[in-house]
N, C-alpha and C positions, 0 to 999 in steps of 0.2 A: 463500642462495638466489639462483640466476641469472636473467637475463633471460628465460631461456627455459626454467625451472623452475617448476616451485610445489610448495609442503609441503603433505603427508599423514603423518599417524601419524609425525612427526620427522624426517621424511625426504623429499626433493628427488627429485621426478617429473620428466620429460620433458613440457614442452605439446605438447597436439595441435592441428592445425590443423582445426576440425568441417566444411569445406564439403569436404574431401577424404575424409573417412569416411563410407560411404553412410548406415547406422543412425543414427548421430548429426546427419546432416546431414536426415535423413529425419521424426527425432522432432523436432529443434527447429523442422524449419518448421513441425511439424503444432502444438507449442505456443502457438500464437496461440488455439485452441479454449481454452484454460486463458484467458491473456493478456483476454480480450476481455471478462470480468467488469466489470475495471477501465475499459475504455473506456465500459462501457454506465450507470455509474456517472458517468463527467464528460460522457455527451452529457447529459445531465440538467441538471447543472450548466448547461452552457449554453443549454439547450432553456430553464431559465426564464427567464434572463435576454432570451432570444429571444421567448419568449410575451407577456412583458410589451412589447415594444416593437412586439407583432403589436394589431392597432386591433378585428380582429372575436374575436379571444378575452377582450379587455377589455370590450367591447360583450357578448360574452357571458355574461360571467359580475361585469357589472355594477360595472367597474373597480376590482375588488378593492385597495384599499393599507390601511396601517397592519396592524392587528390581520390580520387576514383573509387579507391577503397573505401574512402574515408564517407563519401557520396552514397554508395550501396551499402554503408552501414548507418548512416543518419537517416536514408532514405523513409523507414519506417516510425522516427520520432516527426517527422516532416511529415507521414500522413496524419500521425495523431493530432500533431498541430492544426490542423483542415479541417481536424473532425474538434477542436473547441466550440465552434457554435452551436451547434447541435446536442452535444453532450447532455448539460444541467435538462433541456427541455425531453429530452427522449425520455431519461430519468424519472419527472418530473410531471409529464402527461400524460405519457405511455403506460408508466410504470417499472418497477424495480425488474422484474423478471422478463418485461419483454425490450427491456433497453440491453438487456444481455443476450437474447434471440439474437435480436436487429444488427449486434456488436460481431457474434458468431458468424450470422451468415454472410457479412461481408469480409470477414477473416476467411472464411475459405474460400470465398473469388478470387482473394490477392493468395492464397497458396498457389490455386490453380495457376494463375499464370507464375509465378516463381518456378515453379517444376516445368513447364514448358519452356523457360529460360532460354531460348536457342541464342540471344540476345543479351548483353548485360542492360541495356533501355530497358526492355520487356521483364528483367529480373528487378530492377528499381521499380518499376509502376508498380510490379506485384507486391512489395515490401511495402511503398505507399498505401495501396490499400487497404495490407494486412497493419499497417496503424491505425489505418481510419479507425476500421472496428473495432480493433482491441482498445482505445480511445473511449470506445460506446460502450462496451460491454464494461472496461473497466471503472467507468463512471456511472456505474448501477450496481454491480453485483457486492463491493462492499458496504454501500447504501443499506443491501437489503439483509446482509447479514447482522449488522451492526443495529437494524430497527425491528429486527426478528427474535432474537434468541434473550435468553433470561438476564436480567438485570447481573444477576451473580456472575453470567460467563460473558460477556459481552466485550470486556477485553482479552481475556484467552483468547476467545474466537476470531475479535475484531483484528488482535495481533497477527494471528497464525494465518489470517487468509494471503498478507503480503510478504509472509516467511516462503512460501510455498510457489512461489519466483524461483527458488532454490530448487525445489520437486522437479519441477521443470529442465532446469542448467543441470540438474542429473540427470536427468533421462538422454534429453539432447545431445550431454557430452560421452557419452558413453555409446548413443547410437549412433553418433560420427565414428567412437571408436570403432563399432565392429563393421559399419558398411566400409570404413576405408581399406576394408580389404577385398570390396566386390568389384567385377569387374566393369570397365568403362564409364557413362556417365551412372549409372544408379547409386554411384559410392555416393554419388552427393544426392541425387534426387530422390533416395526413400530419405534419406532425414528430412528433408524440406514438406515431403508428401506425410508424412508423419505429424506435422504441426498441425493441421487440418485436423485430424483424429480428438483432439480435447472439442475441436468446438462442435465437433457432432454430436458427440456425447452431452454436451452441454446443455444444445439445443430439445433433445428429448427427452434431458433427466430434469433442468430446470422445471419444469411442472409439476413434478413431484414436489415441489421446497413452494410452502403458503407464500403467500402475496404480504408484502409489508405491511403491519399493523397501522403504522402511520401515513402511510401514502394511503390509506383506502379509509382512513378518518379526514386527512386532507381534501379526500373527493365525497365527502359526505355518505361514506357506505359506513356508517358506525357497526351497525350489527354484526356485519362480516367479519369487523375489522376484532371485534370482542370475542366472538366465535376464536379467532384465530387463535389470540393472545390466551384464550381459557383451554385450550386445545393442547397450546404450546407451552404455556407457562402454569397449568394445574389441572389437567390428565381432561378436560374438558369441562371444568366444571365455574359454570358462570357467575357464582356466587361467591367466588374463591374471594377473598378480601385483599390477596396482592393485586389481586386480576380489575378488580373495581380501583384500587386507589392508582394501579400504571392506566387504566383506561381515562378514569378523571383526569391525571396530570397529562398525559398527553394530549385529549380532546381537549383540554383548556386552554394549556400551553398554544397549541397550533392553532388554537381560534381567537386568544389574543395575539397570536402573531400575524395572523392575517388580517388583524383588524387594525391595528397601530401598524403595521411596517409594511411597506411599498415591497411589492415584488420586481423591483427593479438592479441593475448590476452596483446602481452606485451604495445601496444597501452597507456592499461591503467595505467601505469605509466613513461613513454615514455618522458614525459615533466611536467616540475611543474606543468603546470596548471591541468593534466591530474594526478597528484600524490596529488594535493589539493582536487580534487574529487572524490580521492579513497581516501582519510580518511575521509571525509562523508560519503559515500557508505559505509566501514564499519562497523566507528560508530554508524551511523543510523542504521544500521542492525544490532547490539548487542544490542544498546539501545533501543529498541524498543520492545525486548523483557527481557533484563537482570535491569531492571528496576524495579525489584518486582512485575509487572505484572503477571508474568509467575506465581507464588504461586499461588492468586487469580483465575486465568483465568481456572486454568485445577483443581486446587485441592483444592476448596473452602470448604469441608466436612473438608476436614483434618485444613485446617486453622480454621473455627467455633469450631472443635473440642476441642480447644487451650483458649475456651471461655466457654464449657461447653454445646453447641449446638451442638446435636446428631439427633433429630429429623426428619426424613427425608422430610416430609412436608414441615417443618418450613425453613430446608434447600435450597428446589427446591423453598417457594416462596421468599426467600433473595436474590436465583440467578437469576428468576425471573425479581424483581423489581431492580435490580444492573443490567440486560439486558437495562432496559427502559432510566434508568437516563445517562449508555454510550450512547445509541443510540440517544439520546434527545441531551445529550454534544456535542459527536461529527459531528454530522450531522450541527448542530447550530454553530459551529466554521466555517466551509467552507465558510461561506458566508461573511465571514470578513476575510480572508487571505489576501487578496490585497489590504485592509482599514488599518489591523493592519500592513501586514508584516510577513516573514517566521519567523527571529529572534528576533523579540520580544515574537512571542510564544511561540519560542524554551528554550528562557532564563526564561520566566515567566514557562513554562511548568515542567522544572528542579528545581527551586526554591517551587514551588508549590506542587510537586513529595516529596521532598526531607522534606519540613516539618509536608507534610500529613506521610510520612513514620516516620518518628522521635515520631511522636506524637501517634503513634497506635503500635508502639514499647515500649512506656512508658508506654500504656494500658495494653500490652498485659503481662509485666512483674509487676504494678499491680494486675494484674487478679489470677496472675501466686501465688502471696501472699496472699491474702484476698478474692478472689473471689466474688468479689463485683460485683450486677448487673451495677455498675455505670461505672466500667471499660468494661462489656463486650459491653456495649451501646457505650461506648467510638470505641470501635473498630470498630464496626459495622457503624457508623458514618463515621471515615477518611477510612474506605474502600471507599465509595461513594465517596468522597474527594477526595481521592486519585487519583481516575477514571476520572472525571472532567478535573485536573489538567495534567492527563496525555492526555487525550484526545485535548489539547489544544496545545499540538506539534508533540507528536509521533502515532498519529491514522493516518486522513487522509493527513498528510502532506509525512508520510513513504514516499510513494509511489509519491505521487506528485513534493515533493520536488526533489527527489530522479533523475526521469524522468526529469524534467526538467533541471537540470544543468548538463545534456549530449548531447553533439554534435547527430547528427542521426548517425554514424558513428560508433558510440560505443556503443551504448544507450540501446538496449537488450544486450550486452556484459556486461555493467555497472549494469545495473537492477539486470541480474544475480546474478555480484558478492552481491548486497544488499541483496538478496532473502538467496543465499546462507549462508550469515551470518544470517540473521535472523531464517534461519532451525538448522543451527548449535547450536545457542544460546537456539532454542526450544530444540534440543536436549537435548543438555545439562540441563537446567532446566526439563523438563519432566522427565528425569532419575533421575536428583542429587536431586531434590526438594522435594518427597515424603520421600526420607532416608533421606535428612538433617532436616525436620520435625517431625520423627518418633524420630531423634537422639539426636537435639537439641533444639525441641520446637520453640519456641519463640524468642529467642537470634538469632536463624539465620537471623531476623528482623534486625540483624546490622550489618551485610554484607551489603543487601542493601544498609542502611544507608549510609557509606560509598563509594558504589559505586554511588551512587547520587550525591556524591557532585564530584566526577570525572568527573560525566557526564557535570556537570553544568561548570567546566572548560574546555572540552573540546567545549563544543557548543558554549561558550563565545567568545576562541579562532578561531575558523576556522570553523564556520558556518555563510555564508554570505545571503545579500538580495539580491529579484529577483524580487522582484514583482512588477507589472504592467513593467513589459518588455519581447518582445516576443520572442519566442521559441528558433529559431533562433539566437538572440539576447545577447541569455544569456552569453552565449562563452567569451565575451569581458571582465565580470568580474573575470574570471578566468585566459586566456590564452592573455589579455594584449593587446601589438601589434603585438602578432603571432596568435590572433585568425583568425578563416577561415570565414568569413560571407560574402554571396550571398545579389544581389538585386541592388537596387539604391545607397544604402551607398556605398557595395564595389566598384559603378561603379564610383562616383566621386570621392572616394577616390585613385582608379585606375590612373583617368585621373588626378588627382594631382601629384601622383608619376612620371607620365610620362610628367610632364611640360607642360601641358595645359594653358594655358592662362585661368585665370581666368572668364575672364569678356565670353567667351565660355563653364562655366559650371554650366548649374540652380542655382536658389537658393536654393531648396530646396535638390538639390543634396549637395551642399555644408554644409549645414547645419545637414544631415545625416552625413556627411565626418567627420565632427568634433566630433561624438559621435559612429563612428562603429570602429570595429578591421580594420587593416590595410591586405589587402589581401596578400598572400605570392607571393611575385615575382620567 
C-alpha cells in the first residue's frame, strides 16, 4: 500500500482529497451536528470544576464538599447508568440520528431543572437526567459517524469526535471564567443554561448529516442506503466501483451476521474472539477514566488546594489554559492514528501516564514538607504532562478504537458495554475522589500510581492493531477463520471452498481469498 493508497476488500484504492468533492466536503462539515455529543459531555466536565471555584453557587447550595460533592458530581454518570438499557435498542431501531434527537431532548429537561436549582435535590435530579440522555445520544452519534464517512477518513474522524470532550472543557471553563464576575446567582446559572445550547443545535442540524449506510441495509432499505454511500463517497455516482464493492461487503457482511449470530447480550462473549473484545471494551472503559484523570477533570480546586492554590481566579484561569493544551494534544493526535498505529499509542500513552503521575506524586509529597514554590510549579507542570500523554491513547482513540473492532451486529451492544464502564468508573471516581482527597491528600496519588502500571500491562497484552484496514475487515484479527466478512473476498474464498477450479476465479478475487476470514459454511 502507497502513500497515496489505502486497502479495501484486499485491494489498494486511490485517496481522495474531501475539500475538492462537493458531497463529501458538504456532509463532513455538516458532521459537527453528530460531533458535538462529545463536546457537551466535557463542557460538564469542566463547568464543575468551574462551579466549585464560582463563591455564589457555593453560598448557594451551602458549600457542598466530601460526600455531597462527591454525589452532585457522580450524579450525572448515575443517570447514564439508567439510561444502559435503552441505549444499543434506540440506536438500533430507531436509528443513528434519531437516537441523538431522543439523547438531546432529554439533555435539556435535566438542564432545565439544574438552572432552577433552588435546591441541591432538584440540582442532582437534573444532572441525573442530563446523563440519561447524553447516555442516548452518546451511544448513536459515534455509531453514525464511524458508518458514514469514507473508508480513508474513518479514523481521523472516528478519533476526533471524542477529542472534542475537550472543545467542550474549553468553552465551559472559560465561561465560568468570565460569569464568575456577574452578579448574584447568574455567575453560576448562565454556565449551566449554556449546556442546553449544543443540544438545540444538534437537534436541528442532525438532519442535515444522511442516515447511516449500514443501519438502513440492516432494515432492508438497500437503495437508500447505496444512494447515500455514492452521494458520499463518489460525488453521487452509483456506479462508482469503491461504492459497489463497500455496498457488497457490507450488505453481505450484515446479512451473514444476521443469519448465523443470535441478537442477543450473550453474543458478547459467545466466542473467543468476541470475549478478546470484551476485555477491551472494558478495560478501555475503566481506563479511560480510572487513570487519575478523573481527580483533575472534576476536582481541580481540591487538587491545587494540596499545593496551596485557593484563589478562585488563579484557579478558573489553570483550568482554563489546561482546556487549550488537551484540546491542542488531542485534536493533534487524530491525524497520525493510521501513521503511528492504535498500539503504539496505547503503550506510549501508559508509559507516559505512568511517569508524569510518579513524578507529580513526588511533588506533591515534597510540597506536603517544605512547601516550596518549586514543588508546586513541579506539579502544575506534569499536570499538563500528564494530559498530553494521556490524550495520546485514551481521548480520541475511546471511542474509535472501541467502534471499530466490532462486527455491525454487536456494535451499539459493545459500545454500550464501553460506555457503561466508563459511567461506572465516573461514578465511582466522582463519589470516592473528593473523600479520598479531603482523607488522604496527596498519598492517594499512589493508587493511581499503581494502577498505571496495570494498565500498561494489560494494553501490552491484548490490545491489537487495526489500522489502515476497513470496517468490515477488521473481524479477521480477532475471530480468525470464523470471521463473517461480505464482499469479493468472501466470494472467492466461497468458491475455493466449493472446488472451483482455479484458473475460473479472478485474480484479484484470489488475492482478497488469501487475506479475508473464511465465510461460515
Amino acid at each position: 500500500m502507497g502513500k497515496d493508497t489505502f486497502e479495501l476488500a484486499g485491494r489498494d484504492w486511490p485517496k481522495v482529497t474531501w475539500w475538492k468533492l462537493k458531497n463529501m466536503r458538504t456532509v463532513y462539515l455538516t458532521l459537527w451536528a453528530a460531533m458535538l455529543t462529545s463536546a457537551t459531555n466535557g463542557y460538564d466536565g469542566s463547568l464543575m470544576n468551574g462551579l466549585q471555584a464560582i463563591a455564589a453557587w457555593n453560598e448557594n447550595f451551602n458549600n457542598p464538599n466530601g460526600q455531597i460533592l462527591g454525589l452532585i458530581a457522580a450524579s450525572m454518570s448515575i443517570g447514564s447508568l439508567l439510561a444502559i438499557p435503552v441505549v444499543p435498542y434506540t440506536a438500533d431501531i430507531l436509528g443513528r440520528r434519531t437516537g441523538v434527537v431522543i439523547g438531546c431532548a432529554i439533555m435539556i429537561v435535566g438542564v432545565a431543572l439544574i438552572c432552577i436549582g433552588f435546591h441541591v435535590a432538584l440540582f442532582i435530579i437534573g444532572r441525573l437526567i442530563l446523563g440519561f440522555g447524553i447516555a442516548i445520544a452518546h451511544g448513536s452519534a459515534p455509531l453514525l459517524i464511524a458508518e458514514l464517512v469514507h473508508p480513508q477518513h474513518r479514523a481521523i474522524y472516528s478519533t476526533i469526535y471524542n477529542t472534542l470532550w475537550y472543545l467542550g472543557s474549553l468553552v465551559g471553563s472559560w465561561v465560568a471564567f468570565g460569569t464568575d464576575k456577574l452578579d448574584g446567582q447568574w455567575s453560576w446559572r448562565v454556565p449551566c443554561l449554556l449546556q442546553a445550547l449544543p443540544s438545540i443545535v444538534q437537534m436541528i442540524f442532525i438532519w442535515t448529516v444522511p442516515e447511516s449506510p449500514r443501519w438502513l441495509i440492516s432494515k432492508g432499505r438497500h437503495v437508500k442506503a447505496k444512494q447515500i454511500l455514492a452521494n458520499v463517497h463518489a460525488e453521487g455516482n452509483l456506479d462508482d466501483e469503491l461504492v459497489n464493492v463497500e455496498f457488497n461487503e457490507i450488505q453481505q457482511t450484515i446479512a451473514l451476521e444476521q443469519e448465523y449470530e443470535k441478537s442477543a447480550w450473550s453474543e458478547l462473549w459467545a466466542t473467543p474472539g468476541n470475549r478478546h473484545r470484551l476485555i477491551i471494551l472494558v478495560s478501555i472503559g475503566f481506563f479511560s477514566q480510572w487513570s487519575g484523570n478523573g481527580i483533575v477533570s472534576y476536582f481541580l480546586p481540591q487538587v491545587l488546594k494540596l499545593i496551596g492554590i485557593t484563589d478562585s481566579t488563579l484557579v478558573l484561569e489553570i483550568n482554563g489554559y489546561l482546556s487549550i493544551v488537551q484540546l491542542i494534544s488531542a485534536v493533534g493526535i487524530c491525524f497520525f492514528v493510521d501513521k503511528i498505529g492504535r498500539r503504539p499509542l496505547f503503550i506510549t500513552s501508559c508509559i507516559g501516564m505512568l511517569a508524569a503521575f510518579v513524578s507529580t506524586t513526588i511533588a506533591l509529597a515534597r510540597y506536603d514538607v517544605d512547601q516550596s514554590s518549586a514543588a508546586a510549579n513541579t506539579v502544575i507542570v506534569f499536570i499538563f504532562v500528564y494530559y498530553v500523554m494521556y490524550n495520546l491513547g485514551f481521548c480520541g482513540l475511546l471511542v474509535s478504537y472501541s467502534t471499530e473492532i466490532l462486527p455491525y451486529r454487536i456494535r451499539a451492544k459493545g459500545l454500550t458495554v464501553m460506555f457503561f464502564c466508563v459511567d461506572l468508573s465516573l461514578w465511582f471516581n466522582q463519589y470516592v475522589n473528593p473523600i479520598a482527597l479531603e482523607a488522604i491528600a496527596w498519598k492517594y496519588y499512589l493508587v493511581y500510581c499503581v494502577w498505571l502500571a496495570f494498565e500498561l500491562l494489560v494494553v501490552w497484552k491484548y490490545y491489537i492493531e487495526t489500522k489502515n484496514t476497513a470496517l468490515e475487515e477488521i473481524v479477521k484479527f480477532f475471530d480468525g477463520d470464523a470471521a463473517i466478512v461480505g464482499g469479493d473476498a468472501a466470494t472467492a474464498k466461497a468458491r475455493h471452498l466449493a472446488g472451483e477450479d482455479d484458473a475460473d476465479i479472478p485474480v484479484e478475487e484470489k488475492t482478497a481469498a488469501a487475506t479475508s476470514a473464511e465465510v461460515r459454511a
